[in-house]
C-alpha positions in Angstrom: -60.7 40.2 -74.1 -60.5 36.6 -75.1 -59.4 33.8 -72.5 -56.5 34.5 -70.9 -52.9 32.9 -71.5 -50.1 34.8 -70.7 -49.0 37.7 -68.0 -46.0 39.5 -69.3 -44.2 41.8 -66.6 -41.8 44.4 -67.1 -38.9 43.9 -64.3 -37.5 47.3 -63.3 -40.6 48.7 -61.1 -43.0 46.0 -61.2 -41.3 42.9 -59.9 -38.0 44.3 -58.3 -37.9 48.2 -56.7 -35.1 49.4 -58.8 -36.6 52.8 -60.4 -35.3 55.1 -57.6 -32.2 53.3 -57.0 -30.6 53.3 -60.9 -31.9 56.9 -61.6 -30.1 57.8 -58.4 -26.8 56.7 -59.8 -27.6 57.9 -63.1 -28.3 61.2 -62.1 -24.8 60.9 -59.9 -23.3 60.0 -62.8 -24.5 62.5 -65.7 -23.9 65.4 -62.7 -20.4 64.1 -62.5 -19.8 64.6 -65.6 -20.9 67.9 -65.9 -24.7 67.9 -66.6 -26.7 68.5 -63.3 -29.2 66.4 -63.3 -31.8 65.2 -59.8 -33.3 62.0 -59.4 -36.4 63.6 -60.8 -35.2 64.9 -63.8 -33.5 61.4 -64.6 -36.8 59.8 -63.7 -38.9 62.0 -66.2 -36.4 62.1 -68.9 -34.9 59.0 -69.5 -36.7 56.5 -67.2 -37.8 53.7 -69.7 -35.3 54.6 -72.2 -32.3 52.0 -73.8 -29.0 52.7 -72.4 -28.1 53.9 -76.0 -31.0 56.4 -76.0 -29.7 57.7 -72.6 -26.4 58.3 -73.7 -27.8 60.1 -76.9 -29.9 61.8 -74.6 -26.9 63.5 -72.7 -24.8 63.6 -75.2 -27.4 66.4 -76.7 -27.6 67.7 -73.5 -24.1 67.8 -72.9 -23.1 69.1 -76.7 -20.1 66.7 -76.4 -19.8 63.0 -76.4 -19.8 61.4 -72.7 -15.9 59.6 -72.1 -15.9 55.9 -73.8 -16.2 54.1 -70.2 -18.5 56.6 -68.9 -21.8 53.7 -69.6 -19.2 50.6 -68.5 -18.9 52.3 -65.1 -21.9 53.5 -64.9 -23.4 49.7 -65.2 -21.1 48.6 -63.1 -22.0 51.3 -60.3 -25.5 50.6 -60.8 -24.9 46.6 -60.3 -23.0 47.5 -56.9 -26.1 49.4 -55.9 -28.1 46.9 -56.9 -26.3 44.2 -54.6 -26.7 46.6 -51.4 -30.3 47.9 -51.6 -32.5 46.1 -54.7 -35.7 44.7 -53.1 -39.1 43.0 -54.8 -41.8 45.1 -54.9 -44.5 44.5 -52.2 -47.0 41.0 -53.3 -45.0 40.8 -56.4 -44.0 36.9 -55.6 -47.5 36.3 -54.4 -49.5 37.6 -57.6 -46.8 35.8 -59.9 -47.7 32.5 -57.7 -51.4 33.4 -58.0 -51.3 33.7 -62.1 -49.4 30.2 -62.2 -51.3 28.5 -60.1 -54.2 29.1 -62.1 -52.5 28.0 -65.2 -52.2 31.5 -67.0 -48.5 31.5 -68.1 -46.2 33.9 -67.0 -43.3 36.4 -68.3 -40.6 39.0 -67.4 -39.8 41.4 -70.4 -37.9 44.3 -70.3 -36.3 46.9 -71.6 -33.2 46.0 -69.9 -30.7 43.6 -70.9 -31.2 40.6 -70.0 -27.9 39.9 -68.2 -29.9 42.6 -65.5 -32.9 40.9 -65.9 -31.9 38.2 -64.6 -29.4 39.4 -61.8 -32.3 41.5 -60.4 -34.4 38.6 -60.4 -32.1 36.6 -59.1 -31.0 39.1 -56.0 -35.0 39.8 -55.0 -35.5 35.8 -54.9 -37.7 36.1 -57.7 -36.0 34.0 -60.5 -37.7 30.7 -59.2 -41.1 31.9 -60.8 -39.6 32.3 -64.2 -37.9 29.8 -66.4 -35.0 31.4 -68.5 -37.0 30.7 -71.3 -39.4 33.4 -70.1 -37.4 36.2 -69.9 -37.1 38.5 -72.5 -34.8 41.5 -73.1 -35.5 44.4 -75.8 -32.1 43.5 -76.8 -33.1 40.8 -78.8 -35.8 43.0 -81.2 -35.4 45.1 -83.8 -37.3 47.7 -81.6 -37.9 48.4 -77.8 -40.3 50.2 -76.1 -42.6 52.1 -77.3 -43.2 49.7 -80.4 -44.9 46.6 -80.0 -41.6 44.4 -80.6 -40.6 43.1 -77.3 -44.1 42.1 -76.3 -45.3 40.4 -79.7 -41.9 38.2 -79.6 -42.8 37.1 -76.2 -46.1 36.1 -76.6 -45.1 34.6 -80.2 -42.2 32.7 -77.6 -44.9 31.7 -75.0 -47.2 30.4 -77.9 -50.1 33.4 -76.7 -52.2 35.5 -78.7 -51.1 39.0 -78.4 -55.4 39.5 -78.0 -55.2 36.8 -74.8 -52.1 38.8 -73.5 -52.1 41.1 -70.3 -48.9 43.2 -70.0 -48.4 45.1 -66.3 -46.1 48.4 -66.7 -44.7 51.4 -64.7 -43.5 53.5 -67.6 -45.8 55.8 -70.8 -43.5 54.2 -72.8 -44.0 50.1 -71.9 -47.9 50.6 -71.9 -47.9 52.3 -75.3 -45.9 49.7 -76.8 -48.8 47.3 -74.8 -51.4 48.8 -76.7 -50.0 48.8 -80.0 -49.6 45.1 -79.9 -53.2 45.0 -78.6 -52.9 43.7 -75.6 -54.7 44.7 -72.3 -52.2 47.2 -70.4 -52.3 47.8 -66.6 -50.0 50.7 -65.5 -48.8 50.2 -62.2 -48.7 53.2 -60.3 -46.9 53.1 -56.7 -43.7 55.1 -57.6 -45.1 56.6 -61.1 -47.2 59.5 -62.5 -50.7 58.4 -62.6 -52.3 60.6 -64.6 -49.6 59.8 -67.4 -50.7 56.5 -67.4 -54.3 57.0 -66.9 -53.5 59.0 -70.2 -51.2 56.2 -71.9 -55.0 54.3 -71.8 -53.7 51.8 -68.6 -56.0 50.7 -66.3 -54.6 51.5 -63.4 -52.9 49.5 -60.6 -52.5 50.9 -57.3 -51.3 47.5 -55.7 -50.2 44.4 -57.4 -52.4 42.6 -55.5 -55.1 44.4 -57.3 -53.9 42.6 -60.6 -55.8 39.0 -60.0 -59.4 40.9 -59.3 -58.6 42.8 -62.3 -57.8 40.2 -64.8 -60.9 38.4 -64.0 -60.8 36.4 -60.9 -64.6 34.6 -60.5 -64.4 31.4 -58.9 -63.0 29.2 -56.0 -60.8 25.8 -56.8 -61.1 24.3 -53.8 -57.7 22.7 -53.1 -56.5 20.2 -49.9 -55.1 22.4 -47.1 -51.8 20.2 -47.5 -51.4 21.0 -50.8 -48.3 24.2 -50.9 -48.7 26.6 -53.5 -46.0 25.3 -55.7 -47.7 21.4 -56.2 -50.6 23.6 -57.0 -49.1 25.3 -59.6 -47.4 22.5 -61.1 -50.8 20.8 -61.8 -52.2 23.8 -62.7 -50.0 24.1 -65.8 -51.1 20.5 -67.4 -54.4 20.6 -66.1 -57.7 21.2 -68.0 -58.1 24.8 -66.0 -55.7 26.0 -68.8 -58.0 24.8 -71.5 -61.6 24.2 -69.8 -63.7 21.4 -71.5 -66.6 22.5 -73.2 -68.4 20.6 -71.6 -67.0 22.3 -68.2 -67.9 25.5 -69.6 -71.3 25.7 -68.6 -70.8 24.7 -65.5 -68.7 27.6 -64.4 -70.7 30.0 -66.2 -73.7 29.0 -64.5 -71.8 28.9 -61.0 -70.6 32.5 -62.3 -74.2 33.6 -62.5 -75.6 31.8 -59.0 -72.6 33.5 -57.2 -73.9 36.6 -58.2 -77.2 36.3 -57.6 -76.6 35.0 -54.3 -74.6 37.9 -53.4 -77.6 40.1 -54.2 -79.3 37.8 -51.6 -77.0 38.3 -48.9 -76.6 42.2 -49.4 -80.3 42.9 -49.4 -80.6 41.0 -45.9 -77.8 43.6 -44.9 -79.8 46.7 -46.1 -83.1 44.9 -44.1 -80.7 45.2 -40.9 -79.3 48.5 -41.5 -82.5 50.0 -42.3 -84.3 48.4 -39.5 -81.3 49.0 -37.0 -81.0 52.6 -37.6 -84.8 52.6 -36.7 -84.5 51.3 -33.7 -81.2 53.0 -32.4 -82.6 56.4 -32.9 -86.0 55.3 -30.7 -88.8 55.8 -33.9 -90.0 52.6 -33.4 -90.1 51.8 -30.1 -91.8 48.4 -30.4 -88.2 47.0 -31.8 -86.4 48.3 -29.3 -85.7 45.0 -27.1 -85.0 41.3 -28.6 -84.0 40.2 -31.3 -84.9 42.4 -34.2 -86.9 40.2 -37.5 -84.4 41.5 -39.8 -81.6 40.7 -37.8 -82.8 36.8 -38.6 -83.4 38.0 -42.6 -79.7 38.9 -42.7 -78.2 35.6 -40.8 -80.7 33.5 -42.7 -79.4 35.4 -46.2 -75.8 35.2 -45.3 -76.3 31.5 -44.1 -77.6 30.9 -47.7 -75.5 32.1 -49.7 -72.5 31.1 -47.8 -74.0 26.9 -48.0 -75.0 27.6 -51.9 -71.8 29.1 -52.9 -69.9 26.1 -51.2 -72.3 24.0 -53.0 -71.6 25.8 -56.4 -67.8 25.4 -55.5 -67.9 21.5 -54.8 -70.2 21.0 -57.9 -66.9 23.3 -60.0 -64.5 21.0 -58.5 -66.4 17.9 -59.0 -66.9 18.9 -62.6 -63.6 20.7 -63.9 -60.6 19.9 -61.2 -58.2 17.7 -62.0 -58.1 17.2 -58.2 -62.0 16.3 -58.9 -60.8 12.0 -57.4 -59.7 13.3 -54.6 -61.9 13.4 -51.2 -64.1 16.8 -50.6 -65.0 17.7 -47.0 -69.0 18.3 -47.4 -69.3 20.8 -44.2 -67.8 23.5 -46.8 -69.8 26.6 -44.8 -67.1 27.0 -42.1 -64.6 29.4 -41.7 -62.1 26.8 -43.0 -63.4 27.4 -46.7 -61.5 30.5 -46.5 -57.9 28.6 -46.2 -59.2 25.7 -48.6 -59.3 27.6 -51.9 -57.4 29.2 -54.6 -58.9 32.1 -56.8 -58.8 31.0 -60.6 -59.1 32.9 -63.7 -62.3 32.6 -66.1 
């Protein structure tokens, strides 16, 4: 996969827990009208689907049309639900904040329309992460889900490259529809059939705050403690981070390749201790059994080095590629503070 530039989300799911709550009063509504029907059986036949499939659907079903306000109320049943029990699904404000902040653009599209789009956004406090120009309903394409439509206009929109696109689903249907426009598709699993997505060719998300480690997270922006997420990602969006200079290029590759190396370091002093520990502790060499065991020092010295090199590597990053680079840069960087003084980035 090429650089990355844009994030699209599906809503219903993925940002906002709404899944159980409309099939609830979908299947409430289809029983009432004479086609018994459990949340399961509205969740595996017509989760995913456009509210003209789903009355289609039971109309079949039914062998007789449903009554002309049957989908009015319906909606409007499902919007009073909505405004009692819809929540945002665990991290989902987090990892939106996350991708922004690191200057990958971001977008909601859904199968929905986009009148729900935006009141589920908009009741799960999630709206602020998305402009309206970012939101995009299958409504407004020739095709939904499964086909490629919906997620082609939106990158087209967001001015991405369907190849530079990452699309995170819940449904078969969204993640084929990912794949056809050949973008990478992550099927996100929490309240859905895993093995139909494992099979739909996702990679699969257990958590959303899996997604960042899984699109590529590799290095540390180091970023003033007073600095609040949002002043971070309003940089971000302008700043060369989006774009990297060439000439900033090697720089983070070579930091990419020092990180890892370093780990290596820091994990064989661990095996030294184990190995030499377990030794000890079980009397077979009884020489090491007081004091402070050699490898004990190997592993303190290895973690001690690659913590001051990595905060080395990170300073050199910042100095090179942030556009915070002016500002001032503590140099004791090998405390526990480094952990609150940076911002994972995407490659």
């Amino acid at each position: 996969m090429t650089d990355l530039q844009l994030v699209i989300f599906d809503c219903d799911g993925v940002l906002v827990d709404s899944e159980v709550i409309a099939n609830e009063v979908l299947a409430r509504a289809l029983s009432a009208e004479g086609l018994p029907t459990t949340l399961t059986d509205a969740r595996r036949d017509y989760q995913g689907l456009l509210l003209a499939e789903i009355v289609c659907k039971a109309q079949t079903r039914l062998d007789r049309p449903l009554p002309e306000n049957w989908l009015a109320r319906y909606e409007r049943l499902r919007g009073e639900a909505f405004q009692r029990d819809l929540r945002p699904v665990a991290s989902a404000a987090e990892v939106v904040q996350r991708i922004t902040a690191a200057g990958v653009a971001v977008c909601v599209a859904s199968q929905g329309k986009l009148e729900k789009t935006t009141l589920s956004l908009s009741l799960c406090g999630l709206d602020r992460l998305f402009s309206g120009e970012a939101l995009f309903s299958a409504y407004s394409v020739p095709r939904g889900k499964p086909y490629p439509d919906l997620f082609l206009h939106a990158a087209r929109v967001m001015g991405a490259e369907p190849s530079s696109c990452a699309v995170v689903e819940d449904s078969p249907s969204g993640l084929a529809a990912a794949i056809s426009a050949g973008m990478r598709a992550f099927g996100y699993v929490a309240d859905s059939d895993e093995l139909a997505m494992r099979r739909a060719g996702a990679e699969v998300l257990r958590s959303l705050e899996e997604l960042p480690r899984l699109l590529g997270a590799q290095l540390l922006w180091l970023i003033s403690p007073s600095c609040d997420r949002e002043s971070v990602a309003r940089r971000s969006r302008s700043s060369v981070l989006r774009s990297p200079r060439r000439s900033s290029r090697a720089s983070w590759m070579t930091a990419i390749a020092a990180r890892s190396a370093i780990g290596g370091v820091a994990r064989w002093g661990n095996r030294q201790f184990t190995r030499r520990n377990s030794l000890t502790l079980s009397g077979s060499n009884p020489r090491e059994r007081t004091g402070r065991h050699p490898s004990t020092q190997a592993r303190c010295s290895a973690v001690k080095l690659a913590t001051s090199v990595e905060s080395a590597i990170v300073l050199a990053c910042v100095r090179s590629c942030s556009p915070l680079a002016s500002r001032p840069v503590s140099a004791s960087l090998s405390s526990p503070e480094v952990s609150r003084r940076v911002l994972v980035i995407f490659r």
